[in-house]
C-alpha positions in Angstrom: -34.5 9.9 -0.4 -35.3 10.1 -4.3 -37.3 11.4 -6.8 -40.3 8.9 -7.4 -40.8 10.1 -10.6 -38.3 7.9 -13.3 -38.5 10.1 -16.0 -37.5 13.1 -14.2 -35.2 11.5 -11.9 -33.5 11.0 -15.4 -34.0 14.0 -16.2 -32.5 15.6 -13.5 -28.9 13.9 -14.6 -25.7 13.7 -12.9 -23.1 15.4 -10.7 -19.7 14.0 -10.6 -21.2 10.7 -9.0 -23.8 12.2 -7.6 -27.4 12.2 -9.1 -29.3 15.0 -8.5 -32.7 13.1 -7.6 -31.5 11.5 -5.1 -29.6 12.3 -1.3 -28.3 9.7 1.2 -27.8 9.9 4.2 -24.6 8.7 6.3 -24.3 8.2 9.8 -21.0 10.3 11.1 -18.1 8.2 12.1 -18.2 7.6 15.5 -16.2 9.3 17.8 -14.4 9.0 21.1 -12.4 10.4 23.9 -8.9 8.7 25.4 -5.9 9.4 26.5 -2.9 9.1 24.6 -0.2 7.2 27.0 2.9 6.3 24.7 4.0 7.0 21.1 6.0 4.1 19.7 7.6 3.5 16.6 7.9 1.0 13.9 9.8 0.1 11.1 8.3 -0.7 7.4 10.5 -2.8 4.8 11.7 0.6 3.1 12.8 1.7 6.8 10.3 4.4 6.8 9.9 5.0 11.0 6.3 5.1 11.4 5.3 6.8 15.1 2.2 4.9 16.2 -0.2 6.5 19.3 -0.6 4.4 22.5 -4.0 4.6 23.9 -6.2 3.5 27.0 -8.7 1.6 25.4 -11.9 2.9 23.6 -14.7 1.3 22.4 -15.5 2.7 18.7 -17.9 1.2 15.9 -18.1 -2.6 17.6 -14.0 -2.9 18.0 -11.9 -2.1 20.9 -9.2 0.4 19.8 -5.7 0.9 21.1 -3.5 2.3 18.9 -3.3 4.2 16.1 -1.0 5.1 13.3 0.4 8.8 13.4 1.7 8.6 10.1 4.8 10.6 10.6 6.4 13.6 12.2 4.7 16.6 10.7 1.2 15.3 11.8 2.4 15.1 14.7 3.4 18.8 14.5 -0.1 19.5 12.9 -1.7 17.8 15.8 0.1 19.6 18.5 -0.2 15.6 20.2 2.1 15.5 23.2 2.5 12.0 25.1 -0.3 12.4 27.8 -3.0 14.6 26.0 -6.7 13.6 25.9 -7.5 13.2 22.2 -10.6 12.8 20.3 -10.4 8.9 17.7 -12.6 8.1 15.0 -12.2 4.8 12.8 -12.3 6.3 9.3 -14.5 4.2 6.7 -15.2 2.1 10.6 -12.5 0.6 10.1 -8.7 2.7 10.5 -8.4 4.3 14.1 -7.5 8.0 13.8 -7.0 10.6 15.6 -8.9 13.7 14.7 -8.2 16.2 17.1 -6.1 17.3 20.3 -8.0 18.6 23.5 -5.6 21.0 25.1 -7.9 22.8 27.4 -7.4 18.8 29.5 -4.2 19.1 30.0 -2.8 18.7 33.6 0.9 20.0 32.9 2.6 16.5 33.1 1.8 15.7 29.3 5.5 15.6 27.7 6.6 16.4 23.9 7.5 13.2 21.4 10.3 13.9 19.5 11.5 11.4 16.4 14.4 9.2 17.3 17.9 10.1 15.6 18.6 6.2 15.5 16.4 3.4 14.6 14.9 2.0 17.4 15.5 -1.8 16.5 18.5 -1.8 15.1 20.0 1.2 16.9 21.4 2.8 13.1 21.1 6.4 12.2 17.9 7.4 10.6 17.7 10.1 7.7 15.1 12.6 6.2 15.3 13.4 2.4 15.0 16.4 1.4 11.1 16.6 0.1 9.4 13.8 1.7 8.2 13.2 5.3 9.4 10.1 6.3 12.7 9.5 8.3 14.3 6.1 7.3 16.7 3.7 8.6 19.9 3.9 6.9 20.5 0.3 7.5 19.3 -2.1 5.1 19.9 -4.9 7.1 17.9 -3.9 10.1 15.7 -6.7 11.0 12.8 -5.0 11.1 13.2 -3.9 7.6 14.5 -7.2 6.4 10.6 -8.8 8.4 9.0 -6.6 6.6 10.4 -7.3 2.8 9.7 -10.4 3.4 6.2 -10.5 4.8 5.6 -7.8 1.1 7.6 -10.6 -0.5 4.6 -13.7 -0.3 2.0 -11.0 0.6 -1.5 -11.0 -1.8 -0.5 -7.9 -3.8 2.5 -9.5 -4.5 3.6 -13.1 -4.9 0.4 -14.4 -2.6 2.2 -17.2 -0.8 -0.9 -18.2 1.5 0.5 -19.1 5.0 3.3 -17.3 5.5 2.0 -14.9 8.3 4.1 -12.7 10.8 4.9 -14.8 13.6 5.8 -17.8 10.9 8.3 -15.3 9.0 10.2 -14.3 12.4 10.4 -17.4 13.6 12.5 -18.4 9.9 14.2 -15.1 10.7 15.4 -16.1 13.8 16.2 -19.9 13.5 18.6 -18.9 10.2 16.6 -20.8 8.1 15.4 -17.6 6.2 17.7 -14.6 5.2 16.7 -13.3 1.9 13.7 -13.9 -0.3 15.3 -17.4 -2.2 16.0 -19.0 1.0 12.0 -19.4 1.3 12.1 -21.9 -1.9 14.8 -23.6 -0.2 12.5 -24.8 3.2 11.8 -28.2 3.3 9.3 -30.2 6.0 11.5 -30.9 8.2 13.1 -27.4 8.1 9.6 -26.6 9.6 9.1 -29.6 12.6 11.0 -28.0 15.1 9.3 -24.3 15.1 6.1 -23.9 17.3 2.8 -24.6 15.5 4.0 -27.0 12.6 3.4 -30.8 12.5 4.0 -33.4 9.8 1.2 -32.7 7.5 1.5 -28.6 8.2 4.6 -28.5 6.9 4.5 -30.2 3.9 1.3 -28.7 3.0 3.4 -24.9 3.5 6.1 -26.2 1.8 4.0 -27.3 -1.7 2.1 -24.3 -1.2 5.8 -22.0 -1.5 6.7 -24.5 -4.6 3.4 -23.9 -6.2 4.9 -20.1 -6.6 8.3 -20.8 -8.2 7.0 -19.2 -11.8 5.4 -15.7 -11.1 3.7 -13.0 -13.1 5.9 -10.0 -14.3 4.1 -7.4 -12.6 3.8 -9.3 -9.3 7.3 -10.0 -9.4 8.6 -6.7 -9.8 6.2 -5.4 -7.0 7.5 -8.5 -4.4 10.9 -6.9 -5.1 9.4 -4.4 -2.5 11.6 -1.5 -4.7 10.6 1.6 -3.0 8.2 4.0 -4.5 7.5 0.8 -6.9 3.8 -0.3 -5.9 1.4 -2.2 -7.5 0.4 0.0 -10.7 4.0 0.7 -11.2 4.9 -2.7 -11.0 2.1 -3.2 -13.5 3.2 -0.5 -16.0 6.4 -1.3 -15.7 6.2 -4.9 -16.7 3.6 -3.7 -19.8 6.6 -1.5 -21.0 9.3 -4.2 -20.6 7.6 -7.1 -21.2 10.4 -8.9 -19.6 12.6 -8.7 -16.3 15.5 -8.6 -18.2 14.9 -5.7 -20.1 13.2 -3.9 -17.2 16.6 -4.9 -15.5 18.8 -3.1 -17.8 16.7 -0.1 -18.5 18.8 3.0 -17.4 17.3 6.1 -15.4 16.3 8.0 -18.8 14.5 4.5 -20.0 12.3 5.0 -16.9 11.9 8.5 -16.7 10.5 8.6 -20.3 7.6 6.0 -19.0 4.2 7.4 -18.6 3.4 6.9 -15.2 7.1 6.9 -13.8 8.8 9.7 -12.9 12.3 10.7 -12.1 12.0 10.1 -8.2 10.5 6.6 -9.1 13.1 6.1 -12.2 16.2 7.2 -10.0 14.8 4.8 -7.2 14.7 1.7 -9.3 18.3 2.3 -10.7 20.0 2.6 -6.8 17.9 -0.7 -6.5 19.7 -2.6 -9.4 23.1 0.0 -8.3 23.4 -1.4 -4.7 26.2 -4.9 -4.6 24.0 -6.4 -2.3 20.6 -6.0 -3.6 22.0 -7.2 -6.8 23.5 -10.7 -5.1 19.8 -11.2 -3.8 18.0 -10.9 -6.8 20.4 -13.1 -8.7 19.8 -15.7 -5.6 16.1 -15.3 -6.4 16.4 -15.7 -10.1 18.1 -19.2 -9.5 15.0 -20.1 -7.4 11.8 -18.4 -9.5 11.5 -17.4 -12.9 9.4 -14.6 -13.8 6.7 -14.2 -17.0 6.3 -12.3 -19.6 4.1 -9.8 -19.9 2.9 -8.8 -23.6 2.8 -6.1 -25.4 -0.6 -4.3 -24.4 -3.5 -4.5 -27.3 -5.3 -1.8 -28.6 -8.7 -1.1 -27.8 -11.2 1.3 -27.4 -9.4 2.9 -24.2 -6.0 3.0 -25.4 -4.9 6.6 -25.1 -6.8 7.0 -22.1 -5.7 7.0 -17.9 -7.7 6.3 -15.3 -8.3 6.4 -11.6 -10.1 4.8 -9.2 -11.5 6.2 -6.0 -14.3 4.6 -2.8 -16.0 1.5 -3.2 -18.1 0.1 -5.9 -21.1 -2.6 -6.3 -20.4 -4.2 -9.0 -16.6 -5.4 -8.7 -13.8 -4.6 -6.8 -11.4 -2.0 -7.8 -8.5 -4.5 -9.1 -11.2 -6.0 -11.3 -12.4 -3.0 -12.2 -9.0 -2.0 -13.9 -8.1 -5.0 -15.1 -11.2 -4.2 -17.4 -9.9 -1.2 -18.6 -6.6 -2.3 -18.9 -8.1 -4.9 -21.3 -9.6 -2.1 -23.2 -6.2 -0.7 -23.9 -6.5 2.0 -21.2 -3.8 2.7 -18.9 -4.4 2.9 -14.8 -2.8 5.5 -12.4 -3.1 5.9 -8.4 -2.9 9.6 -8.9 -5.3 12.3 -10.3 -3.2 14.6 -12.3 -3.8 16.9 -15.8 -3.0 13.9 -18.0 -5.9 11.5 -16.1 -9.2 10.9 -18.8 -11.3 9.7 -15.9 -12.0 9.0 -12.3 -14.5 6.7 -11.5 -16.1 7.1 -7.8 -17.7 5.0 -5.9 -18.8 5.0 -2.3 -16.9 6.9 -0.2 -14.2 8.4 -2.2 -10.8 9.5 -1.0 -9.0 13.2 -1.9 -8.5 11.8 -5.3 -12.1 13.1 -5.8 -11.5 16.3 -4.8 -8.5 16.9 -6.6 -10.3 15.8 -9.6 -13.2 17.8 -9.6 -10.4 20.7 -8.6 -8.5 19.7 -12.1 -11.7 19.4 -14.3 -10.9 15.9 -14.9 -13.6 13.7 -16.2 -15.5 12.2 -13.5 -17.7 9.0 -13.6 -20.3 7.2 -11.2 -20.0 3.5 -11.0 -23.7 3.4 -13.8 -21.4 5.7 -16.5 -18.2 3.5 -16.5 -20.4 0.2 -17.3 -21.6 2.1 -20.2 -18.5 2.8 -21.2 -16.6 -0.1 -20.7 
């Protein structure tokens, strides 16, 4: 509904995003009852143990759902979720499974409590909590779930895009031993390839000159396909900016990184265990042998420079990535968190918390019509 009159719909102006003249409407996520039967866990490539709900099925927003992440133990704890309790699922944005909310008053008395396991459940190691995050990890770095996992970040889109390269493909390398670390992929040849289920003559060679087409790489994708943890995409991005090369990102000490807007001294202490650790060291020289990575020049200034900014829901126009590509063009700097230092947030449909904890800070806060102005 809106304001039929231009000038006064104009007039009217702007709130955070949202114009005054005009309300919309959204329908409510849809919701559903089930049952949760099982909680399993899985392992990510930083060994983070990720408990995932097992549910009878449920029919929600066109899709069949049947599990659905937990996240980790303490919403588990918020929850009060015991294996066995009737639970009410969303899909948030129709399109993540979630579940919203415990229904104790169902409870029979056979429903039984999940507790985390003290050893990972693939590779049978003992699992750790840091002090200050949520997450318990896998001490072993070798676990094969982990080691999956890198590699499937590895040739992933955000990172060195390697089309063709799916799940099933990757553990199948795994397993045969044609595949152990990340340069052993630039390595494969066709007939590496015949004898694994799915993969004729002209499949092969057509995965193969797809993995050779990648043997130069952008800096910032690079350092992201390291899969360095707490390093994600804008990281990688900044970091690379800073740098300019991987050698000099390479031998940057704690202080260099700390003392990078953007990178703090978890992140900073983080990427020095990474270059620290024997092993880890021995794979990235491996890698080097197979791939070299770009440069990344110095950033330009522009009309933004000076400025951070954040990007939160969905817009029209573009998509997020080329959204900050623009600014970064600009000379402006891009941040996944809202924090004091951040010059603007720019919300489109359906923003996240970031909104919230911008309009909580003060921070400047744009609709998708004010940052085309500006940019």
């Amino acid at each position: 509904m809106s304001v039929n009159d231009t000038e006064l719909f104009e007039a009217l102006g702007v709130v955070g995003k949202t114009p005054r003249g005009a309300i919309a409407w959204k329908f409510p996520a849809e919701q559903g009852t089930t049952v949760v039967r099982d909680i399993r866990v899985s392992v990510g490539r930083t060994g983070a143990l990720t408990p995932v709900a097992v549910m009878d099925p449920i029919r929600l927003a066109g899709t069949t759902v049947t599990h659905a992440s937990l996240h980790n133990e303490d919403e588990i704890d918020r929850l009060g979720l015991k294996i066995g309790d009737t639970v009410i699922v969303e899909k948030a944005g129709d399109v993540i499974p979630k579940v919203i909310k415990v229904l104790p008053k169902l409870r029979t008395g056979r429903e039984k409590f999940f507790h985390m396991p003290k050893t990972c459940p693939i590779c049978g190691s003992r699992v750790e909590r840091k002090e200050g995050e949520v997450a318990k990890v896998c001490t072993n770095r070798r676990c094969f779930a982990q080691e999956l996992a890198r590699l499937l970040h590895f040739v992933s889109r955000q990172a060195l895009d390697i089309r063709g390269l799916g799940d099933k493909i990757m553990e199948q390398l795994i397993q045969e031993g044609l595949v152990r670390e990340e340069a052993d992929i630039f390595k494969l040849a066709p007939e590496d390839l015949l004898g694994l289920e799915g993969f004729a003559e002209v499949s092969s060679k057509k995965l193969v000159d797809e993995i050779q087409s990648h043997r130069t790489a952008p800096l910032p994708r690079f350092i992201n396909a390291l899969g360095i943890r707490h390093v994600g995409e804008e990281t990688a991005a900044d970091l690379a900016e800073h740098f300019g090369s991987f050698d000099s990102f390479r031998k940057a000490s704690a202080d260099d990184l700390d003392a990078i807007e953007g990178v703090g001294s978890v992140v900073a202490e983080s990427i020095a265990e990474y270059f620290r650790d024997k092993r880890e060291s021995e794979r990235l020289d491996h890698l080097l042998r197979e791939i070299e990575p770009g440069r990344t020049p110095k950033k330009k200034p522009g009309k933004l420079t000076g400025t951070t900014w954040v990007f939160t829901g969905a817009l029209e126009t573009m998509s997020r990535d080329e959204a900050k590509a623009k600014v970064r063009a600009l000379g402006a700097d891009v941040s996944e968190s809202v924090s004091k230092k951040t010059s603007y947030v720019v919300v489109g449909d359906d923003p996240g918390s970031k909104y919230d904890k911008a309009k909580k800070l003060g921070v400047n806060i744009l609709d998708e019509k004010d940052f085309l102005g500006m940019i």
